[in-house]
C-alpha positions as CSV (number, residue, x, y, z in Angstrom):
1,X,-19.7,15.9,-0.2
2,X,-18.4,13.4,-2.8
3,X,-17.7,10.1,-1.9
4,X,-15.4,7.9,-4.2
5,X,-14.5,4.4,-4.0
6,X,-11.1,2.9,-3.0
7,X,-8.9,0.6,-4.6
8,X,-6.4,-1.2,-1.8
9,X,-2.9,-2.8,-3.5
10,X,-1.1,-4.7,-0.9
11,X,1.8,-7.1,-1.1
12,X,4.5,-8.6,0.6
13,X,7.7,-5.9,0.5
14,X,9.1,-6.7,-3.1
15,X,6.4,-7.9,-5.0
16,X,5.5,-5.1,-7.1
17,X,2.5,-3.4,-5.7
18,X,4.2,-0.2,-5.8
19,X,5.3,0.2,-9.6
20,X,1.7,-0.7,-10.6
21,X,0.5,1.7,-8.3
22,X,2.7,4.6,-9.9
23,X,1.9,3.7,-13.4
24,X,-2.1,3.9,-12.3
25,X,-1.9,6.9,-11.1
26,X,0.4,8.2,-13.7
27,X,-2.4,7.2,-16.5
28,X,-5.7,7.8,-14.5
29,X,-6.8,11.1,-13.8
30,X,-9.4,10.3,-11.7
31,X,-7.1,8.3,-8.7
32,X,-5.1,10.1,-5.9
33,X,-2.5,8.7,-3.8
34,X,-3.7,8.3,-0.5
35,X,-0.1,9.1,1.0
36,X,0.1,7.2,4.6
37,X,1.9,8.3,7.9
38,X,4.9,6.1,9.2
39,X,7.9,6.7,11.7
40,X,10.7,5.0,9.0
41,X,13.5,7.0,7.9
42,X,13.5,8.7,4.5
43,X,15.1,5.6,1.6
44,X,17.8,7.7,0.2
45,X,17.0,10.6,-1.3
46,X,13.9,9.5,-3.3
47,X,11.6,9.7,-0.9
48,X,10.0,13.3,0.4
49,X,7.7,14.1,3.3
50,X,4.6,14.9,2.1
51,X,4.8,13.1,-1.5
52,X,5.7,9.3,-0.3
53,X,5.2,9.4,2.8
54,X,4.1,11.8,5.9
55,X,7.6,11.4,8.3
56,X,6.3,11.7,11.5
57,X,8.3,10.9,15.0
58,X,7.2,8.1,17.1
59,X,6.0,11.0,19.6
60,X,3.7,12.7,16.9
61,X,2.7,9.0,15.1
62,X,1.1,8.4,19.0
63,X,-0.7,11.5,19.8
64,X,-2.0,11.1,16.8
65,X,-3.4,7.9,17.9
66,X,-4.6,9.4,20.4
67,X,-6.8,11.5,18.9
68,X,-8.2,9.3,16.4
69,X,-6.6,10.7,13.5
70,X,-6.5,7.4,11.9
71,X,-8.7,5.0,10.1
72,X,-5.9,2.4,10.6
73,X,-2.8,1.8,11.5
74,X,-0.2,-0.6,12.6
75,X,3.6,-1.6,14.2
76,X,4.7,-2.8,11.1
77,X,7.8,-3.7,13.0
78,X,9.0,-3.0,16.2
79,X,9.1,0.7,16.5
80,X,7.7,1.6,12.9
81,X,4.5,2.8,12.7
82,X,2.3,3.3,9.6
83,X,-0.8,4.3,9.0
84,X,-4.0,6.0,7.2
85,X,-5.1,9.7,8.1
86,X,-8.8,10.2,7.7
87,X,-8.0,13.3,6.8
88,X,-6.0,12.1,3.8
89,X,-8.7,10.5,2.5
90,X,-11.4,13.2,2.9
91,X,-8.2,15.1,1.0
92,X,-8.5,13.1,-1.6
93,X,-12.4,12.6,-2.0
94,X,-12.8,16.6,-1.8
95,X,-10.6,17.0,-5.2
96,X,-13.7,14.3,-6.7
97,X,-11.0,11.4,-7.0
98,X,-11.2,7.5,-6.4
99,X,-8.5,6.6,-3.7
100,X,-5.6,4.6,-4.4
101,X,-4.1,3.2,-1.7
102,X,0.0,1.4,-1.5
103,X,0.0,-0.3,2.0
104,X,1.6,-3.8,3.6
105,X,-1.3,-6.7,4.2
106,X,-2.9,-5.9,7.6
107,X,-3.1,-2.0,6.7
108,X,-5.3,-3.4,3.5
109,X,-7.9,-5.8,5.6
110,X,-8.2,-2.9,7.6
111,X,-9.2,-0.5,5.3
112,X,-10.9,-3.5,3.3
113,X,-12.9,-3.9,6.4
114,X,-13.6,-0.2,6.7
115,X,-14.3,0.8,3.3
116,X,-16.4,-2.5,3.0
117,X,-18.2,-2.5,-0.7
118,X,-16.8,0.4,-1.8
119,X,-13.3,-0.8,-1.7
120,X,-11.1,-3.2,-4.1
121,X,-8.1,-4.9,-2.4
122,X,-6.0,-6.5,-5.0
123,X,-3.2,-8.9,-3.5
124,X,-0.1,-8.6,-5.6
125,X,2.6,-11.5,-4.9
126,X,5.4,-13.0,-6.8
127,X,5.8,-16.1,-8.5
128,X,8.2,-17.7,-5.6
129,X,9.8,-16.7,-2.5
130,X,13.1,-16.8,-4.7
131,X,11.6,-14.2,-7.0
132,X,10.6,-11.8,-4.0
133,X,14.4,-12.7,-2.4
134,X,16.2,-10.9,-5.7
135,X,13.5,-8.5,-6.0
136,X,15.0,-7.1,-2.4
137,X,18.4,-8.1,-3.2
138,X,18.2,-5.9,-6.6
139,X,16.7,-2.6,-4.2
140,X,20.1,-2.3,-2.5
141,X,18.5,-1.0,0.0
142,X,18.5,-4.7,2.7
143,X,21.0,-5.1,4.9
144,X,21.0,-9.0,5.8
145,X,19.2,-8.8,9.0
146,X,16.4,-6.7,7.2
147,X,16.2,-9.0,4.1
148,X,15.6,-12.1,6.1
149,X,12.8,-10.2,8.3
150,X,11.3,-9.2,5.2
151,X,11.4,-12.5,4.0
152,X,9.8,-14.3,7.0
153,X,7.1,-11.5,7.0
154,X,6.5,-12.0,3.4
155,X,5.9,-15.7,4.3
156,X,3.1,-14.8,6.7
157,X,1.7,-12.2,5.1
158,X,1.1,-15.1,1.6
159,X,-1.6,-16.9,4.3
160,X,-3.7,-13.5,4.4
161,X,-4.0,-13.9,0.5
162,X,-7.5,-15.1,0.2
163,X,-9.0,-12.2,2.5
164,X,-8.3,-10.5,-0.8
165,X,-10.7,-9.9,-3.2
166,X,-8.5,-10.7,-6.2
167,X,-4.6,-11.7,-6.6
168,X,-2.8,-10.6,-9.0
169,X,0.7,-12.3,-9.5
170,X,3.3,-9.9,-10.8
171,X,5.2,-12.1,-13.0
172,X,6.0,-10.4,-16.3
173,X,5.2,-6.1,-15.3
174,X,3.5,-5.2,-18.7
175,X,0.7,-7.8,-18.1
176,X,0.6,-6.8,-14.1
177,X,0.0,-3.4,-15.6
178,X,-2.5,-4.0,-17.9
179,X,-4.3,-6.8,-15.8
180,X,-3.9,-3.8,-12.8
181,X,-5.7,-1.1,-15.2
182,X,-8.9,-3.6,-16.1
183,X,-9.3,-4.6,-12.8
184,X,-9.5,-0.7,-12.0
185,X,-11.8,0.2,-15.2
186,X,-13.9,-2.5,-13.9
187,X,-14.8,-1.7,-10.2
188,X,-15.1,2.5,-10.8
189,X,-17.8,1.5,-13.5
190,X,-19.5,-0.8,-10.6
């Protein structure tokens, strides 16, 4: 059975993480998505079941839980559930790829944790908290009561920073995306 490694991007919502993510896997054969579970509603109609994100109903998201489907998960907030499948990951192994991984700050200690040696969690942040605030102002997609949650989460989630192997601040995207690649290059040749 082939084992690959892991690479881990996390961020605070609006710092980037998931634009670099799409241009690695875009440009690297050798990476697959490891696409995780949550309980959210579909954003707009860019987002499909199966290719984002699996949609699953609180109901499912629990007896899932139940029966240790996951290697981690969490209540990202109250009622919203995401998490990894094991068998997403074994998924992505058995096609003899590295895993890539999009997920918020505690789902990457977690799998950091799990993965141990064989992982690389990258923290991606923003210059300033004013940078993240247009970031999510510019989605369109906040309402005001979910901007300023996301905002006081993105405040907590800057103390985890250090837990991280590396940071990489996502000021100008073409360097992020080049500084992103190396970083890759560099642990699959470990």
């Amino acid at each position: 059975m082939y084992k690959g490694k892991v690479i881990i991007f996390s961020a605070p919502s609006g710092s980037g993480k998931t634009t670099i993510v799409h241009h690695l896997l875009e440009n690297n054969e050798n990476l697959g998505f490891s696409i995780s579970a949550c309980t959210r509603d579909k954003r707009g109609r860019k987002e499909e079941n199966g290719k984002d994100y699996y949609f699953l109903s609180p109901k499912e998201f629990r007896n899932r839980i139940e029966k240790d489907e996951f290697i981690e998960w969490e209540e990202v907030y109250e009622g919203n559930f995401y998490g990894t499948l094991k068998s997403e990951i074994q998924r992505i192994w058995d096609s003899g790829k590295h895993v890539m991984f999009d997920v918020d700050v505690k789902g990457g200690l977690s799998l950091k944790k799990y993965f141990g040696d064989d992982a690389l969690a990258i923290f991606v942040k923003v210059p300033s908290m004013e940078i993240l605030k247009e970031r999510l102002n510019d989605r369109g997609t906040e309402s005001k009561e979910s901007l300023s949650r996301r905002l006081y989460k993105a405040k907590f989630e800057m103390g985890f920073e250090e837990q991280f192997d590396i940071s990489l601040i996502n000021e100008k995207l073409e360097n992020s995306l080049l500084e992103a690649q190396q970083l890759v290059d560099d642990f699959i040749k470990k």
